[in-house]
C-alpha positions in Angstrom: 5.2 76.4 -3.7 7.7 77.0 -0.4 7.1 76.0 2.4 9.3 77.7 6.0 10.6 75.2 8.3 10.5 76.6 12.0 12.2 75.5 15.2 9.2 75.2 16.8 7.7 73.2 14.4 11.0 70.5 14.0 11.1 70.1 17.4 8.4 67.6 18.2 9.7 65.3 15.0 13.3 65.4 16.2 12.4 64.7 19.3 10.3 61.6 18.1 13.4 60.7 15.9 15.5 61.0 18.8 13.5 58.8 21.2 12.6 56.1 18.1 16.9 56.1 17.9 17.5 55.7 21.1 15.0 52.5 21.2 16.5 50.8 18.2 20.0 51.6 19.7 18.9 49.8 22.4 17.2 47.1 20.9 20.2 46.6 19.0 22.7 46.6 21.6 20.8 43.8 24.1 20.4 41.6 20.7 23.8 41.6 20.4 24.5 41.2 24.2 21.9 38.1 24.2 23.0 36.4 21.0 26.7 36.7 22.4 25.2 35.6 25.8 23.8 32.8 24.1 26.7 31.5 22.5 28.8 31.5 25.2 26.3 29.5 27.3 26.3 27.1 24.3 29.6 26.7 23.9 30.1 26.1 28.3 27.1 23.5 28.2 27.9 21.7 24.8 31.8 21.3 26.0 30.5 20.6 30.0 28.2 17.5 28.5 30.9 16.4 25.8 33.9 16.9 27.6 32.1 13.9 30.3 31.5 11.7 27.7 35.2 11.7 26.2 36.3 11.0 29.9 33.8 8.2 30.0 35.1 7.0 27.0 38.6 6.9 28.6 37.4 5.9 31.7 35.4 2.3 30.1 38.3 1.8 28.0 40.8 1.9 31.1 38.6 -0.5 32.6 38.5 -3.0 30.5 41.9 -3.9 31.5 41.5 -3.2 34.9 38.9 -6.0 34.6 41.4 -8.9 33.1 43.7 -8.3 35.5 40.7 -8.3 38.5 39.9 -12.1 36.9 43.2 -12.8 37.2 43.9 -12.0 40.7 41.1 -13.0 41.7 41.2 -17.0 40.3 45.1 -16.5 42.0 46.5 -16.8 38.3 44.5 -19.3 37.2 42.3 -17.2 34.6 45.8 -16.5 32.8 45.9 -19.3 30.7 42.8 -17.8 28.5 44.9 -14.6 28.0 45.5 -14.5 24.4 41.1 -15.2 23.9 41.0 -12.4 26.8 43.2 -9.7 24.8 41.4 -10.4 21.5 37.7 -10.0 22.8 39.1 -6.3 24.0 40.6 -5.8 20.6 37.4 -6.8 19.4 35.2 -4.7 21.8 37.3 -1.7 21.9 38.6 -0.4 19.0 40.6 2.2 20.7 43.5 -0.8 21.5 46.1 -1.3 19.3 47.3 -4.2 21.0 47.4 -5.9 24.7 50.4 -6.9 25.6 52.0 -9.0 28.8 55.1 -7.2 30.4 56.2 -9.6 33.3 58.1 -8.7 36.4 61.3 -8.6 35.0 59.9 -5.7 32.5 60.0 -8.1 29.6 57.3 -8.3 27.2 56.6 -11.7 26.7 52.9 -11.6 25.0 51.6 -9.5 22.6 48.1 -9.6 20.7 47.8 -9.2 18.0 51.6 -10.7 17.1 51.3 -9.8 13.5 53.0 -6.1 13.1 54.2 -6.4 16.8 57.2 -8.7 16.1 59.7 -6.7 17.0 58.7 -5.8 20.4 58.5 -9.2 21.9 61.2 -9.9 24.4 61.6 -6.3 24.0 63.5 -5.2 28.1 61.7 -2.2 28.9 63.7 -1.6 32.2 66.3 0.6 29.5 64.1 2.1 28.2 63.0 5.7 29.1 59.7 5.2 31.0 61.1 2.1 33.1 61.2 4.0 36.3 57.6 5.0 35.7 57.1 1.4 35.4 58.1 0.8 38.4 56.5 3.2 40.6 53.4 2.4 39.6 53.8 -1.6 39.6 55.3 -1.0 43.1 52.3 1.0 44.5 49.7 -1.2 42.2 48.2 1.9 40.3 47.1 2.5 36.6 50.2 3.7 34.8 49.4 6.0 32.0 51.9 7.6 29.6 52.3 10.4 27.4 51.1 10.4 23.5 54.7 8.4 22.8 56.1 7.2 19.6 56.0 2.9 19.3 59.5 0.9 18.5 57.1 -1.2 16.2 55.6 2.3 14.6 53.0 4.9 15.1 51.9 6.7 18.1 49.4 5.6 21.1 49.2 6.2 24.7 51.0 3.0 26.5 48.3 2.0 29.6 50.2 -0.3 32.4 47.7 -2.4 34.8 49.7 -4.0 37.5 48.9 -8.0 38.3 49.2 -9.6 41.5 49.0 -12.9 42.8 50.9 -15.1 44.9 51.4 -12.6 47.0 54.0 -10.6 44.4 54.1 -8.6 41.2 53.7 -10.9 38.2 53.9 -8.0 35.7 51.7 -5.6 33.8 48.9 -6.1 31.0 49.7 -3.7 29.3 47.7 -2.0 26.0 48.6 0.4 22.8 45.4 2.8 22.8 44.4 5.7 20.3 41.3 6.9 21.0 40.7 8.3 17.5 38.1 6.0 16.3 35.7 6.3 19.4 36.4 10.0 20.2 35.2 11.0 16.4 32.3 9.0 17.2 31.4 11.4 19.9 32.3 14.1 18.0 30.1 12.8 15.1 27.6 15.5 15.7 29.4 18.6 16.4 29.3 20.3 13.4 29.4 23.9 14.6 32.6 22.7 16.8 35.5 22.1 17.2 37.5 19.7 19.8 41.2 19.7 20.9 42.7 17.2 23.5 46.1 17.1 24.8 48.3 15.0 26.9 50.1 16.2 30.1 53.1 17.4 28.2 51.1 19.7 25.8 51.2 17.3 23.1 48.0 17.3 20.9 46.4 13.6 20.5 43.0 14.5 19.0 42.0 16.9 16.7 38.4 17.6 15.5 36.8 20.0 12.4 40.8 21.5 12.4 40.7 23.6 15.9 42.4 27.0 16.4 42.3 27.2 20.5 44.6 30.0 19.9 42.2 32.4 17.8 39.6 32.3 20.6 38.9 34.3 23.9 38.4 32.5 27.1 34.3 33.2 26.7 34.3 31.7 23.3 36.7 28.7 24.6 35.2 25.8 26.7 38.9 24.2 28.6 38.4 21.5 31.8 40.8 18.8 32.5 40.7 15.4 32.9 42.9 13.4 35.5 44.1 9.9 33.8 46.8 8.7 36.4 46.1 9.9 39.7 49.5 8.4 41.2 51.4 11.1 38.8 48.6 13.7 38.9 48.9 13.4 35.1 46.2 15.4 33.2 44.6 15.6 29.6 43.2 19.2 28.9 40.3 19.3 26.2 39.2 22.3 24.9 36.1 23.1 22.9 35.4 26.0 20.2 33.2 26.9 17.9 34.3 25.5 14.3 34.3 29.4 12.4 36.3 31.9 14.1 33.8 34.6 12.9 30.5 32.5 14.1 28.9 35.4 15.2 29.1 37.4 11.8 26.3 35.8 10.2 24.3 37.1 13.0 25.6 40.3 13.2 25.1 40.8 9.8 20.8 40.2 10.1 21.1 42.2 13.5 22.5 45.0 11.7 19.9 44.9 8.6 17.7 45.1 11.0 19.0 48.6 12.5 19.6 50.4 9.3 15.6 49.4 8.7 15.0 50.7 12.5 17.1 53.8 11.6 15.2 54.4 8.2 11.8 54.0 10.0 12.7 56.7 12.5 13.7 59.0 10.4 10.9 58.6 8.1 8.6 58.5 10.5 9.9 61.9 12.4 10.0 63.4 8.4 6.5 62.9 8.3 5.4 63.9 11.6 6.1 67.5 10.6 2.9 67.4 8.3 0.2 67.5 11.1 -2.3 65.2 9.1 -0.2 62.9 8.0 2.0 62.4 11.3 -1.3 61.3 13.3 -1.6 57.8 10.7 1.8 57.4 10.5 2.0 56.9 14.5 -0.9 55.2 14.5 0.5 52.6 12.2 3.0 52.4 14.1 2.2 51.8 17.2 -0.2 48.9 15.9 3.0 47.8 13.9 5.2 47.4 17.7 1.7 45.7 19.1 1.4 43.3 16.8 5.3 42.5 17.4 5.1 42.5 20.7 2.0 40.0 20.6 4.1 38.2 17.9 6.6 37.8 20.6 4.6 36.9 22.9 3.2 34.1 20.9 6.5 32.8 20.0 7.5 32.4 23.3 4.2 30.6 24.5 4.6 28.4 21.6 8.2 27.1 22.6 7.2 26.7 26.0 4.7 24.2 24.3 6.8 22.7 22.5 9.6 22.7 25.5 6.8 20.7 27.5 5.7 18.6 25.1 9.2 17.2 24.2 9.3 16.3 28.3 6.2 15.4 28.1 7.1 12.7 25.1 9.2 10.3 27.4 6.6 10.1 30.6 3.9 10.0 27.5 5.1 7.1 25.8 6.3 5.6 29.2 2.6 5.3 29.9 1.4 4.5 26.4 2.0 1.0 26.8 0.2 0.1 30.1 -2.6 2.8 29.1 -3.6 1.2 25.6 -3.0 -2.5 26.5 -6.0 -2.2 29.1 -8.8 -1.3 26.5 -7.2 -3.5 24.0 -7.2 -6.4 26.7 -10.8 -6.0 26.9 -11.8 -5.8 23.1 -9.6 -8.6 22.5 -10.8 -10.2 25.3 -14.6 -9.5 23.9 -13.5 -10.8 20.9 -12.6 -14.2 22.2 -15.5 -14.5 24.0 -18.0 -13.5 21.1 -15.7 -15.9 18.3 -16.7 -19.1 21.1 -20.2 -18.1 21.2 -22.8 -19.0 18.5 -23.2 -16.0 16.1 -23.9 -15.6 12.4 -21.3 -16.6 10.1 -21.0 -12.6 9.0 -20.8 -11.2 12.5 -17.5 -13.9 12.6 -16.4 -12.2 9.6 -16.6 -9.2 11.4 -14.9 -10.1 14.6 -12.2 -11.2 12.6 -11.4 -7.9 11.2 -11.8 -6.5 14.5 -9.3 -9.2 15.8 -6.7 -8.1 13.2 -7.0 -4.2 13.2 -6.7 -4.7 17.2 -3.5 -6.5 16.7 -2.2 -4.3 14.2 -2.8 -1.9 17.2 -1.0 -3.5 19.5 1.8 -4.0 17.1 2.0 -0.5 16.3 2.0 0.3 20.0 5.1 -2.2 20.7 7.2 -0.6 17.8 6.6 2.8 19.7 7.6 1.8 22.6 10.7 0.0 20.9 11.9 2.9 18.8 11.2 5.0 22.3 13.7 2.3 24.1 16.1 2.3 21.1 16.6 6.1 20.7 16.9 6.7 25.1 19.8 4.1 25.0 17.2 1.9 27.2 17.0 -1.2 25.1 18.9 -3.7 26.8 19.9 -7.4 25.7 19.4 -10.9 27.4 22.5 -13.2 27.4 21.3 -16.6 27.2 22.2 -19.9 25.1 19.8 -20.6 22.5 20.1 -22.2 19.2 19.1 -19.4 16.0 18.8 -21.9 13.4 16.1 -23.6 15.7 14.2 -20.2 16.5 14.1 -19.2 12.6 12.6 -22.6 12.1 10.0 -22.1 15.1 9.4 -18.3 13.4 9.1 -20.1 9.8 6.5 -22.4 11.0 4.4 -19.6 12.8 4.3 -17.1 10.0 3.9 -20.3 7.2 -0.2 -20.5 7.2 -1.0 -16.9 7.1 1.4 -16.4 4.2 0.1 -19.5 2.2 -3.4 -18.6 3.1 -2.1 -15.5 1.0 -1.5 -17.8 -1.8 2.2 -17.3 -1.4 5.1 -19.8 -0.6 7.4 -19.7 2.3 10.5 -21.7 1.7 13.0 -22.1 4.6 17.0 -23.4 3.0 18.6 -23.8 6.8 20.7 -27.2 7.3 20.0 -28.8 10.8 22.0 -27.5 13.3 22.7 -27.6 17.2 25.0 -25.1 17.9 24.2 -22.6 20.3 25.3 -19.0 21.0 24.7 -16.3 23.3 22.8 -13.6 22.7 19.1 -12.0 23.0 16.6 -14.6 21.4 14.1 -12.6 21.6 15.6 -9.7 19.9 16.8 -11.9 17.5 13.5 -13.7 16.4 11.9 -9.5 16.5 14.5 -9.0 13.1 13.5 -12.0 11.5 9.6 -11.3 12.6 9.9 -8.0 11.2 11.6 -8.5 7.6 9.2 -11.4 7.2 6.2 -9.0 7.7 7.8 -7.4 5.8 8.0 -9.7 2.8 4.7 -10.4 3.4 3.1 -7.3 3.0 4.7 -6.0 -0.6 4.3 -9.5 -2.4 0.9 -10.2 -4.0 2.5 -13.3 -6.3 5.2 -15.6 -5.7 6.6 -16.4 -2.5 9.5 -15.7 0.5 12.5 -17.7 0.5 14.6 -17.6 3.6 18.2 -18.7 3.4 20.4 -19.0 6.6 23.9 -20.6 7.0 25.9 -20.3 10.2 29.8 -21.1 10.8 32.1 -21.2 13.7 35.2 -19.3 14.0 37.1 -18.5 17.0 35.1 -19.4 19.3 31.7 -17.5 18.0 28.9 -18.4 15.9 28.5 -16.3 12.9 24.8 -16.4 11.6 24.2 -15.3 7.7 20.6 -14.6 6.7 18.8 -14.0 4.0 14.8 -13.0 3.2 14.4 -12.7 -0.6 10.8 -12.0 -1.9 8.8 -11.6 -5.3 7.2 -8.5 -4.2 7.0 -4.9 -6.1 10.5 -3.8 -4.7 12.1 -0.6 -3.7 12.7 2.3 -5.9 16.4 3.9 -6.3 15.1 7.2 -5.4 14.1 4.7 -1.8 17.6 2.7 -1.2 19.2 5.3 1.0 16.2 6.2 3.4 14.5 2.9 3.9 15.8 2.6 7.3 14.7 5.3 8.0 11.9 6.3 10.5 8.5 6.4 9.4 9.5 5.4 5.9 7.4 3.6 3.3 7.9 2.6 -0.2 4.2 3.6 -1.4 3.6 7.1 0.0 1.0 9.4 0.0 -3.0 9.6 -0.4 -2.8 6.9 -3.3 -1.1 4.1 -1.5 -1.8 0.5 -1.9 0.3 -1.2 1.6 -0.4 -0.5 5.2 2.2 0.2 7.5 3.9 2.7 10.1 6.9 2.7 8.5 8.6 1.5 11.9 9.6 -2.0 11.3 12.6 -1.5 9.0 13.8 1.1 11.1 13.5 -0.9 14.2 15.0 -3.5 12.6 18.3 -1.8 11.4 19.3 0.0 14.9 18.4 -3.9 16.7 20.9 -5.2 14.1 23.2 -2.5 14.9 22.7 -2.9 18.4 23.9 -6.6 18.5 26.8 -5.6 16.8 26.1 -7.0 13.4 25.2 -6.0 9.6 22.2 -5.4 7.4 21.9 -5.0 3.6 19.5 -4.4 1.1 19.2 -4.9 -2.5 16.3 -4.7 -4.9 14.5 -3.2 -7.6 11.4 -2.1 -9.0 9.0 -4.9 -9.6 11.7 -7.6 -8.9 11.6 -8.4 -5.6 13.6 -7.7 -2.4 16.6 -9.6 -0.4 17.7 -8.4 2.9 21.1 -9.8 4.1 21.7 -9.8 8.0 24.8 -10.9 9.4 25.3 -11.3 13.3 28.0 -12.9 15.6 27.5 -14.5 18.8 30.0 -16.2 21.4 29.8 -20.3 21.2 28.7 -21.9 23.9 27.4 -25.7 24.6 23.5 -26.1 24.1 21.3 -27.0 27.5 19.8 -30.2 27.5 16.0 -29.8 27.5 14.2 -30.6 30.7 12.4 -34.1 30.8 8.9 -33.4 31.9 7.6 -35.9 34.6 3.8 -35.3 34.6 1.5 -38.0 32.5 0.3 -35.3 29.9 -2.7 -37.4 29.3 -3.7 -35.8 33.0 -3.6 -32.4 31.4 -6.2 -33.7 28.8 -8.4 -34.8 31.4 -8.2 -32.5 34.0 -11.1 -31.2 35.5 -10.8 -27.4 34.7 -14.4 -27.2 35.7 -13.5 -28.1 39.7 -10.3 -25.4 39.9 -10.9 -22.8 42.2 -9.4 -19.5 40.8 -9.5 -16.2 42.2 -8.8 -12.4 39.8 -7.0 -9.9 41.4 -7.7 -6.7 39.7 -8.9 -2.8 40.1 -10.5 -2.5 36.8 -14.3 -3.8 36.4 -13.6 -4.5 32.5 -10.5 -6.3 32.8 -12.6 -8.8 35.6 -15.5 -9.1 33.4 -13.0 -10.0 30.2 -10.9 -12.6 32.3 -14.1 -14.2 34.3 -15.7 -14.7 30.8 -12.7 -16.1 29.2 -12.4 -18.4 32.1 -16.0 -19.3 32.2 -15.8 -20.8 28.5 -13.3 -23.4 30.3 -16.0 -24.4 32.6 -14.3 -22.2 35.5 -16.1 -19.6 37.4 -13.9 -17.4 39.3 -14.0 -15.2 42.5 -12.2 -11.8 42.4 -10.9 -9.1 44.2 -10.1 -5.1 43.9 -6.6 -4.5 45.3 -4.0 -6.9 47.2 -4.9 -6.6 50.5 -8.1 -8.2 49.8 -6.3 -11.0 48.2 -4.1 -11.6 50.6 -7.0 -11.9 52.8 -9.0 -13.9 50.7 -6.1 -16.3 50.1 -5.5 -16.7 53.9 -9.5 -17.7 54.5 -10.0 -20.2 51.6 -8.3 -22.8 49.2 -7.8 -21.7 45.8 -6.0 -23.4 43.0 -4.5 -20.7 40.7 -4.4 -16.8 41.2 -4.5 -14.2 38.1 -2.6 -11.2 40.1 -2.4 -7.6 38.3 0.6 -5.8 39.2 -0.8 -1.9 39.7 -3.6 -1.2 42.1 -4.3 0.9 45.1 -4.1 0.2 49.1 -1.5 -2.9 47.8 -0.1 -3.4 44.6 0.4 -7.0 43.1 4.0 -7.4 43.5 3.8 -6.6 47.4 1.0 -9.5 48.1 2.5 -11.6 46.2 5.4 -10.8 48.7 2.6 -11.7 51.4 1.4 -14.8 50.3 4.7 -16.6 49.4 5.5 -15.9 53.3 3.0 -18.6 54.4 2.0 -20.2 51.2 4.7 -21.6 48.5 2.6 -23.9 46.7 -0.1 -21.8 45.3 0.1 -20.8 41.6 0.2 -17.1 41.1 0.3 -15.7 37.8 0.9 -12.0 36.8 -1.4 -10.2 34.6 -0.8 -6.9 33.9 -0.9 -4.2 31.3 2.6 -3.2 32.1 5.1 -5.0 29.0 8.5 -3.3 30.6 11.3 -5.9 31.5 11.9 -4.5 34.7 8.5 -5.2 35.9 8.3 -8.8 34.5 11.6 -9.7 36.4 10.4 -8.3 39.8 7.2 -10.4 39.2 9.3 -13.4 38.8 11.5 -12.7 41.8 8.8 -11.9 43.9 7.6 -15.5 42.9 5.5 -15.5 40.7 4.9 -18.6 38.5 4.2 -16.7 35.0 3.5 -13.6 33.9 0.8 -12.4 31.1 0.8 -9.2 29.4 -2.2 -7.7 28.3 -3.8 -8.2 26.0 -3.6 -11.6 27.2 -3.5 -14.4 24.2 -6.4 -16.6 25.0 -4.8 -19.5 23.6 -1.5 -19.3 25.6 -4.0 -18.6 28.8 -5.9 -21.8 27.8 -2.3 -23.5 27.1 -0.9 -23.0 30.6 -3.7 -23.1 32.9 -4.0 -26.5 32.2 -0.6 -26.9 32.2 -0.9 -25.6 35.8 -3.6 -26.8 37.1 -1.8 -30.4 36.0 1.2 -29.1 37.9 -1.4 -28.2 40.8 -3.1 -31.5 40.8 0.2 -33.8 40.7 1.7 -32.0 43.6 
């Protein structure tokens, strides 16, 4: 059987073969266009946002010099006698220096940190050598002198940085530092896999290299170049250039883009073949055209679903932000509940009960703080205090906390720590949330034996250097474990069959606060045999306060008449009253409150009260401004802030404002019962 083509009847399948063409032609050429499109706009934004963080880099490395030599002018010379401890804490700090050395005005190099490797440029005369007129200029005109990528007389290559001092009204000389900015710029670079970086000096030289860049191989569209300007009395510029790592980047792309026109090209074709058979040409269409709907509903799917997921990661920051102040408020009241119902004459089983509902709130509430901490820790918002405090004292304090619960376990908790009363600088807090943590964590993978904490301390050069160590008895960490388990959200007993609660936060916390204070963690351990963490941290020596003397008869805070103190609440939300009022009430107190801080400044100005609990967010007048208010015309009242919100910056305006205390919710009932009396002591003395 034949069958006779005819023009007439190839003209309607051609023509659908042509117009199908023409639609995957074009389909193909704007996917190309837009993935091209794309990476460009990648390579612009990724080199904008990098190429600021190398100059940063440069920038806070600059200025730690320019900062020595502002201490020294400033103290008229007097701050140069601690140069040698100066020059090693920026060694130490900034591992871009080489060395910090003092040039005086004669252009002599008289110091040099560190000495050992430097020899044989001290008393080194500068003023013959070939950058001595640069010297000069810039020593004259008291500007930053920075010179090329140069080759050292005592070996290697750095950029030589020149920071005129003056005091005395004249030059004294130059600090003067050795810098490769190697180490810190491959930091930076750390996570540019698909990239490659190039940065040169003024005279075309290249100083830093990064996944072996080919600036050359690229076009301008595919080549991200800005400039950064190091010495401004020269005009001397770096150029930086960024790239993508493959020369051929796209290919990969190209390759799936063109699959997917030969399979457009195919489809026409067949699809024009069999339009010729009448029958058969009015299914094929019609699976066709359902074939581009669903795609295009596919599409349009997709794109709703990253715009989710787009809003959601915003979302994430303000979410957490809030988590804190928007949990603690409920949890203040259960908690709160709690303590009221534990001091109230119920059945022995109900007090089991509240118990449990005690601890799971509290495991809440930790839960929520390690949130908020890993949220902190991974924005770069965690900041550190710098106070004096004594860490051998605080692991004792922590020791003696955490030693009933874990012998009410049936475990022991021995502490090897000789007495000590040396004192460093450094974030106490922080410090006591790594021991807290690996302690917790101890405690909640040994069922036999014990926790025995070892911790030694030394001084050298003018820091304390802590070593500690938490060894357990518990069930140990697997090999398959070691590598991940400081990692987020990782546990040791995974899965629907596992035996130990836990986020899998603490650990993970634990290592980047470590890291963060600039010290060391280790693990080691094995199935079944128990688990020792070594931490090692440094902190600068400093002499230990003297503890205050306290002048009030404490047998007055024993009999003080909590009964007779008039206390007023200052808070928008009902539950929150009711929690605090009933709390207080078991003291014998019955308090007045208030909705917003324009009522308690109002009520403070028409009677006498004792002791007020102020919350810090509420409408018409939030707590921080009345406090603001009251302090104008009354100093001596006690006003304590009580608020669900834990963030540092919030605690410290409380305080400035003047307030006496501050309590975050949920407030410990115990520490409330601890320093109202405390207070109303203070009250009653004064």
């Amino acid at each position: 059987m034949s069958f006779k083509f005819s023009k007439k009847e190839l003209i309607y399948p051609l023509l659908v073969f042509m117009t199908l063409m023409v639609v995957v032609v074009a389909l193909w050429n704007k996917t190309l266009k837009t993935q091209e499109s794309l990476l460009k706009n990648e390579i612009q934004t990724s080199g904008h946002l990098r190429s600021q963080e190398f100059y940063h880099s440069i920038e806070n490395n600059i200025k730690a010099l320019e900062n020595l030599k502002q201490r020294i002018e400033i103290t008229n010379g007097d701050y140069f006698q601690y140069w040698e401890e100066d020059a090693q804490l920026i060694l130490d700090q900034n591992p871009s220096f080489k060395f910090v050395e003092w040039i005086d005005s004669s252009m002599v190099i008289r110091k040099i940190t560190p000495l050992k490797g430097n020899e044989a440029v001290v008393g080194l005369d500068i003023s013959k050598l070939y950058r001595a007129d640069e010297w000069r200029e810039h020593s004259e005109n008291s500007k930053t002198n920075v010179t090329s990528w140069v080759r050292l007389t005592q070996g290697g290559n750095a950029f030589l940085v020149d920071v005129p001092v003056y005091f005395e009204g004249r030059l004294q000389g130059t600090i003067t530092a050795g810098m490769d900015f190697t180490n810190p710029f491959n930091q930076l670079a750390a996570d540019l896999d698909s990239y490659a970086v190039e940065i040169k000096d003024e005279t075309g030289t290249t100083f830093y290299a990064y996944n072996n860049p080919r600036t050359s191989d690229f076009d301008e569209e595919y080549l991200y170049t800005t400039s950064f300007l190091v010495d401004s009395l020269d005009e001397q510029k770096w150029s930086f250039f960024l790239m993508p790592k493959q020369i051929n980047i796209l290919a990969d792309r190209k390759e799936t883009m063109f699959v997917a026109f030969i399979f457009g090209m195919l489809l026409s074709i067949l699809t024009s073949s069999l339009m010729y058979f009448y029958r058969a040409s009015r299914t094929e269409n019609k699976r066709y055209k359902e074939s581009i709907l669903k795609l295009r509903e596919l599409n349009r799917d997709l794109k709703r679903e990253q715009l989710k997921a787009h809003k959601a990661n915003r979302a994430k920051t303000e979410f957490v932000s809030n988590m804190s102040h928007e949990i603690r408020t409920p949890l203040n009241a259960i908690l709160g509940f709690i303590e009221v119902l534990k001091a109230s004459n119920i059945q022995k089983s109900l007090k089991e009960y509240l118990s449990l509902m005690d601890i799971s709130s509290k495991k809440l509430l930790l839960l929520v703080d390690d949130i908020l901490e890993i949220d902190k820790i991974e924005s770069g918002k965690s900041t550190f205090k710098s106070e004096p405090f004594s860490p051998s004292k605080e692991i004792a304090n922590i020791i003696s906390i955490y030693k009933p619960s874990i012998e009410q376990k049936g475990l022991y908790l021995y502490l090897d720590a000789p007495e000590s009363s040396i004192c460093g600088i450094g974030d106490m807090g922080k410090f006591g949330q790594i021991i807290t943590n690996l302690l917790r964590n101890s405690l909640k993978f040994t069922e036999n034996g014990g926790i025995h904490v070892g911790y030694r301390e030394r001084v050298s050069e003018n820091h304390l250097l802590v070593d500690l160590v938490i060894r357990d008895t518990g069930i140990g960490i697997p090999k398959n474990k070691m590598k991940t388990i400081f990692d987020r959200f990782t546990q040791v007993d995974s899965g629907i069959t596992k035996k130990h609660e836990g986020s899998g936060l603490g650990l993970y916390i634990t290592y980047h606060l470590v890291k963060l204070m600039g010290g060391q963690i280790e693990v080691e351990s094995s199935r079944e045999n128990g688990t020792e963490f070594q931490v090692r941290l440094k902190f600068s020596l400093v002499q230990c306060k003297q503890e205050e003397q306290k002048v009030i008869d404490l047998t007055s805070e024993k009999n003080v008449d909590l009964g007779s103190a008039s206390v007023l609440i200052v808070d928008d939300n009902k539950i929150n009253i009711i929690v605090l009022k009933k709390a207080l009430e078991t003291m014998g107190i019955k308090a007045q409150w208030v909705s917003d801080g324009k009522q308690a400044v109002e009520e403070v100005h028409k009677n006498r009260y004792d002791l007020v609990f102020m919350d810090i967010h509420m409408p018409v007048m939030d707590g921080l401004e009345a406090t603001k208010v009251i302090r104008e015309t009354n100093k001596d009242l006690v006003i304590m802030g009580c608020s669900a919100d834990v963030t540092r910056e919030t605690i410290e305006a409380a305080l400035e404002v003047g307030m006496n205390d501050y309590f975050t919710k949920p407030i410990c009932m115990d520490k409330l019962r601890q320093n109202l009396s405390t207070y109303l002591v203070n009250s009653k003395v004064s």
